[in-house]
N, C-alpha and C positions, 0 to 999 in steps of 0.2 A: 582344203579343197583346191582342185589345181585351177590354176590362172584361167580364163574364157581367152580365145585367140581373138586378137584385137580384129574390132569392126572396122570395115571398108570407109573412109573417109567419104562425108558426103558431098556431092556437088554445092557449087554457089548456089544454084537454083534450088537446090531440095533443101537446103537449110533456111534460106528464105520461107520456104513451103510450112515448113517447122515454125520457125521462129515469130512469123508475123501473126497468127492467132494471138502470140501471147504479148508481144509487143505493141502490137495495134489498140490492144484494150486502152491505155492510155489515150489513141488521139480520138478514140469514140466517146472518151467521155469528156473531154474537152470540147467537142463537135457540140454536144446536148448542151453543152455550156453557153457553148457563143452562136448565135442564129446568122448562119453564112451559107453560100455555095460552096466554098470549101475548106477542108480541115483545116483550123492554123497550125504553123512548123510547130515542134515540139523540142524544145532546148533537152539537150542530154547532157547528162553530166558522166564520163569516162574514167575509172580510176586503174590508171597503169601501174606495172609492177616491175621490179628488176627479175631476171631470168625470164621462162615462158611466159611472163604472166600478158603483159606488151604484146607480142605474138600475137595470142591466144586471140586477144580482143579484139585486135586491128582486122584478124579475118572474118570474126563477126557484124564490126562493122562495116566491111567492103560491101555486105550482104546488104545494108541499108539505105533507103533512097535519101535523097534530099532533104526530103519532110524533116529529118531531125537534126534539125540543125536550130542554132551555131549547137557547135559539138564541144564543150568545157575538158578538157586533157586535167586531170591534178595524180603526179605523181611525189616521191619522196625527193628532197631536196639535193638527195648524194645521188638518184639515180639520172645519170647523164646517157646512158644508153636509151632509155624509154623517150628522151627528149627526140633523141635522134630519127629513131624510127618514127615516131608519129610525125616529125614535120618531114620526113618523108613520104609518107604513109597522105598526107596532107597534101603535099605537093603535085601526086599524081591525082588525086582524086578532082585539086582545082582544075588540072587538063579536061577532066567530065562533066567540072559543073561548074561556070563562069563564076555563081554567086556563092562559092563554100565558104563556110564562116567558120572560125574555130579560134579556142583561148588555147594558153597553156598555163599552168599553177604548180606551186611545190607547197608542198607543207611536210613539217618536221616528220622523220622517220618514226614510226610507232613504236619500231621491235627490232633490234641489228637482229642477224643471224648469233643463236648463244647467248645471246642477251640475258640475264636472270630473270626470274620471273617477278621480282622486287621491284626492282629498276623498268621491268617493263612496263607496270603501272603508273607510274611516274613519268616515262614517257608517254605512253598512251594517253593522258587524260592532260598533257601539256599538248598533245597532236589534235585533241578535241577540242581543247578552246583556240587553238590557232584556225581548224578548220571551222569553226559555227560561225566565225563573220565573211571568211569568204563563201560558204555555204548559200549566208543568207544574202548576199550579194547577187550571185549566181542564181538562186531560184530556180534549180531547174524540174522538168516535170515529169522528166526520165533518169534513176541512175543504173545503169551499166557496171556489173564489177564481176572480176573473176579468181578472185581470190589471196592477192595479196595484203600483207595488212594493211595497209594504207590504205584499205578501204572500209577499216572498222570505222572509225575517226571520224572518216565523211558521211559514212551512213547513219550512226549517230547523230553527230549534228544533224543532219537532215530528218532523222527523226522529231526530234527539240524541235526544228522548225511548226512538223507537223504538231505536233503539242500542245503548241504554244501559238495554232491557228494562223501564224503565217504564211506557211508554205506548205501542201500536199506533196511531196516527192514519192513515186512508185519506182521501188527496189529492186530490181531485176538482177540477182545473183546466179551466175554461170560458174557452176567449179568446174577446178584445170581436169582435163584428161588423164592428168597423171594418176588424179584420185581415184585408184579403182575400187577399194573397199572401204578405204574411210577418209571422212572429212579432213579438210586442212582445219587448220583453228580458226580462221577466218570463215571458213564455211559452220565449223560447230556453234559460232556465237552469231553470225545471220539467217542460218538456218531458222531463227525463231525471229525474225523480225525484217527478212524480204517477203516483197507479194509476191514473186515467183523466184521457186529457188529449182535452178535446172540443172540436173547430172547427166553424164554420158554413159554411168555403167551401170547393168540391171542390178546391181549389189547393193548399191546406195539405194539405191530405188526401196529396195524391200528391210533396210534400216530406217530409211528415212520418207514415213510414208509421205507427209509433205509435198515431197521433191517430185520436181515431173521430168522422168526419163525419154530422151528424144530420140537415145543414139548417140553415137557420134558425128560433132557438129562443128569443131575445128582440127 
């Protein structure tokens, strides 16, 4: 079947519109938790990626107030461009808001590009025991990812955490735009293990009933 002609990018303001129903569920339950006047911040944990993936994220978090903060950065150790833009990306956002809090993290690559699929497991599950004690360091109560691998490793760990009664972490997977009919592998292996897993095109939508279609939102 032929291509759909891409959707009109949405404003900052309409993908807030979008995005906060399902982001917000996290600081309501935290609210019932602690009896206060107002929400506590809500630590996020961001997993950037080499190419689009950095991008992709950074404009959804433009979208975000305060509230989620400090904002945890863990990318792959070789990538040096994603470092860049987010303490960029950071350095305006301090112009906005005197108190913005943010780390930054590497942990080992999961997957080169071409990588075997042999060797990839070998890697991967040395990227998960490097990731489970910064993880559980970090404790955060939001994770943010968009589909690079580097975000198998730490959504895992973060799993374990929850397992094992430590730490609650809600998984909020956003796949790239690029994906128009099917999953990245990053999205085929969290598709079953985020609490909200968000696509932008009606295609995934109707393979993947899970998945909640928004549109286009970066």
């Amino acid at each position: 079947s032929a291509m759909e002609p891409p959707l009109p990018p949405l404003s900052g303001a309409a993908a807030v519109l979008l995005l906060l129903p399902l982001l917000l569920v996290p600081v309501a339950l935290l609210a019932r938790r602690r009896r206060g006047r107002r929400a506590p911040p809500l630590s996020l944990l961001v997993v950037a990626g080499s190419g689009g993936h950095t991008t992709e994220i950074l404009r959804l978090l433009s979208c975000l107030s305060e509230s989620y903060s400090p904002r945890h950065y863990i990318f792959a150790d070789s990538d040096k461009m994603s470092e860049a833009k987010i303490r960029s990306f950071e350095q305006k956002r301090a112009e906005r808001f005197s108190n913005s809090q943010f780390t930054l993290d590497r942990i080992p690559r999961s997957r080169e590009v071409r990588q075997s699929w042999i060797s990839s497991v070998v890697t991967t599950l040395y990227s998960i025991l490097y990731s489970f004690p910064l993880t559980y360091k970090l404790k955060p109560d939001l994770i943010l990812c968009n589909g690079p691998g580097t975000c198998v490793p730490v959504c895992i760990s973060a799993l374990l955490l929850g397992l094992l009664g430590i730490k609650r972490a809600i998984i909020v997977y956003v796949e790239s735009i690029c994906r128009v009919e099917t999953l990245s592998l990053s999205g085929k292996i969290l598709y079953y293990f985020s609490d909200y897993f968000i696509v932008q095109w009606p295609a995934l939508k109707e393979k993947y009933p899970k998945s909640v279609y928004l549109g286009r939102i970066v």
